[in-house]
N, C-alpha and C positions, 0 to 999 in steps of 0.2 A: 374069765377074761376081764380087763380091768374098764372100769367103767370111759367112756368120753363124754365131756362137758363142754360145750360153747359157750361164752359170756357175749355177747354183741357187744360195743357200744357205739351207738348210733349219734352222732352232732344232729342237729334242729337243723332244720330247712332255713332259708335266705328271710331274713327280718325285715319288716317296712320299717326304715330308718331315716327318712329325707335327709334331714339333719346333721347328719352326720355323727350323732351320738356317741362317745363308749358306754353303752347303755349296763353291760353289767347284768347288779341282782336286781337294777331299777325294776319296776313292774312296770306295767303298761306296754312293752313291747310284744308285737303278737306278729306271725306270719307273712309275708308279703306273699299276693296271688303264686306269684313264682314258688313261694317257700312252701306253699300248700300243697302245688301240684307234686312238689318234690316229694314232700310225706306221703302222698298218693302211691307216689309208685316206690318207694321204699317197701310199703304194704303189699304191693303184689311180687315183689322181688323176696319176702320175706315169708308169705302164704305155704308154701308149701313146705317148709322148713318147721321142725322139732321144738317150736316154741312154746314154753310151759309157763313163761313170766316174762310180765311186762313192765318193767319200774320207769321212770321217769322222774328227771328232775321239777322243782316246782313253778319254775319259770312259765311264765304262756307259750313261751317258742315253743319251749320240749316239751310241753302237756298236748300244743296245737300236731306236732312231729309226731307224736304218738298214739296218736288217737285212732288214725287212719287201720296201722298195724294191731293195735288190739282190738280195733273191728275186725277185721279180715283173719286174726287170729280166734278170736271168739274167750276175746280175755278180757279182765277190769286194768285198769292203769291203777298201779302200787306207784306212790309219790314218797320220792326218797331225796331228803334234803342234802345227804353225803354226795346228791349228783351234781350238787348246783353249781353255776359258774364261779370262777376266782373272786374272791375279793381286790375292787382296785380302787385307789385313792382319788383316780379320775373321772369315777364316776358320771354320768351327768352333763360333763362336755365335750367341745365338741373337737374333734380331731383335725379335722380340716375347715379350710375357707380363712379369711382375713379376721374372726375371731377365738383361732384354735388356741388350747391349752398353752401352747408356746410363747404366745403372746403376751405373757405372765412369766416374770423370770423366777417368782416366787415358787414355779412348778420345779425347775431344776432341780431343787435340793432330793426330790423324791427317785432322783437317779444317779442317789450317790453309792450304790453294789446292784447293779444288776446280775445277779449271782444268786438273791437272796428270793425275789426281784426285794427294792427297798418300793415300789410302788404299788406291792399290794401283799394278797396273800402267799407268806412261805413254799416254795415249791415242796418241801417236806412234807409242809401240814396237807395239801392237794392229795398227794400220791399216798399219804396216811389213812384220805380216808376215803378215797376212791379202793385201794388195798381193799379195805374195811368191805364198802359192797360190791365190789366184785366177789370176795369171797362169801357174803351172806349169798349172794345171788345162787353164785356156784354150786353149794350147797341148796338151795330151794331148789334147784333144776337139776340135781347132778344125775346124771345118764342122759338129761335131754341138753335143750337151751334155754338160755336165756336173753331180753332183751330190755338193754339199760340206756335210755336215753339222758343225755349230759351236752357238755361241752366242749368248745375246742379244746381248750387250754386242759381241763382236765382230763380228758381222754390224753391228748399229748401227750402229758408230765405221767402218763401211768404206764402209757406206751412206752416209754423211755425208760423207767424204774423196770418193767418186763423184761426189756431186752441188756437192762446191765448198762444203759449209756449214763451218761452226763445230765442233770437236769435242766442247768443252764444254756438258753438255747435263742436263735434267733424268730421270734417266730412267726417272720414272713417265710420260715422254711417249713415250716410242718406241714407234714401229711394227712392232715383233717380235714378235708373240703367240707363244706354244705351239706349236710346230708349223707354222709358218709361212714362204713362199718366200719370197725378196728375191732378187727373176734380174736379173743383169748383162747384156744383149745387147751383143753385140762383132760390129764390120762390120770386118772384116781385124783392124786391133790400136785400132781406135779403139771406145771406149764410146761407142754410141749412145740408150740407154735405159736406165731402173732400171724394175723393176715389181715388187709386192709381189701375196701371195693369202694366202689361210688355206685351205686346203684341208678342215683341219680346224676348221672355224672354230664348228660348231654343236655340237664338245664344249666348248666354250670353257665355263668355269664363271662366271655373271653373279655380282659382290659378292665374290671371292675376292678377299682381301686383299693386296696386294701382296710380292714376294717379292723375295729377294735387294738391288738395289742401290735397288729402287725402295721398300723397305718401311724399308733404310737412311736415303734421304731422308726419309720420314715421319716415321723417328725423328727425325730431325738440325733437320727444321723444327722438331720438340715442344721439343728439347734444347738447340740452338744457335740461338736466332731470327737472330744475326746471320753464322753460319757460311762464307754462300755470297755474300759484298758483295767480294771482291776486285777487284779495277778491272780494265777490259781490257786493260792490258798484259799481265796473266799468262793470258790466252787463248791456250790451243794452237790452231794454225791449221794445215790442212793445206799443204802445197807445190804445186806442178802437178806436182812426181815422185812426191805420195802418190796421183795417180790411176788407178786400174788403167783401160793402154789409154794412158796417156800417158806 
């Protein structure tokens, strides 16, 4: 009988961000009480479950995210830099309030193909190396599971390369909440399902304003009405090698 493999990937719980920051690969962001309690029960949602590895990206969120579950698993946290968030140009400031990025027309230029995005890291280069450990993982757990904490964005863009879609995306659309699974199953080395949870889904905060890349769109519709009109040639499209399992 042919072996089954889970891959988790798990997003980081809600970050203390007063500020409003796109805070990124910056350090110094770590948990908000709420983001902790989230990792909390991620870990007893995940307890009973085939877990044989626990990677984590090296950010504070997803090391604070994971910490919970390789207690309750009786595992070490493996820190894997392939998990880490997107690279973005915006680093640093601040999204909203009366001194958001916008307020700088100098920022414009960095939306000139969002396709590619031109405001940060390649959606290529994301799902090339997100590919990359998911399949190391798959392989260190294969017959069990595995559990990979990361990011929105990169979990997203790998999600998308899995299922054969488009990379280019809006992403106040994505289906990555806070805290949230996106499990790859693997029958030998072939992907046979995606399936998404929120385990934490009832701290979810209802009206919280969008963050990071999705609160950048908000600005960029207010700022740029015509920003996001570049034609489909300049659509990144995944290959059949960006597929993990293929």
């Amino acid at each position: 009988m042919t072996e089954m493999t889970i891959v988790h990937l798990l997003r980081h719980g809600e970050v203390h961000n007063p500020r409003g920051v796109l805070y990124g690969r910056l350090p110094g962001y770590h948990l908000s009480e709420t983001g902790r309690r989230m990792a909390e029960v991620v870990a007893k949602a995940v307890e009973g479950r085939d877990i044989v590895a626990v990677w984590s990206s090296p950010m504070e969120r997803a090391q604070e995210t994971a910490a919970p579950a390789a207690r309750v698993l009786g595992l070490e946290v493996a820190t894997d830099e392939r998990l880490t968030e997107a690279g973005n140009v915006f680093e640093g400031l601040r999204m909203t309030g009366s001194d958001n990025v916008f307020r700088d027309p100098r920022s414009y230029r960095h939306f000139r193909n969002p396709f590619r995005p031109s405001w940060g890291e390649p959606y290529t280069e994301v799902v090339a190396r997100m590919k990359a450990v998911v399949d190391d993982a798959r392989a260190a757990a294969r017959g069990h599971e595995a559990l990979l904490v990361s990011h929105q964005l990169p979990i997203w863009i790998i999600r998308l390369a899995a299922e054969g879609r488009r990379l280019w995306h809006d992403p106040r659309r994505r289906q990555c909440a806070l805290a949230s699974l996106t499990s790859l199953t693997f029958e030998g080395d072939r992907l046979i399902s995606v399936g998404y949870s929120e385990p934490a889904g009832a701290l979810l905060r209802a009206g919280t304003p969008p963050q990071g890349e999705a609160a950048l769109f908000d600005k960029a519709d207010e700022a740029l009405p015509d920003a996001f009109r570049a034609g489909p040639e300049d659509e990144e499209r995944p290959g059949s090698r960006s597929v993990p399992g293929v």
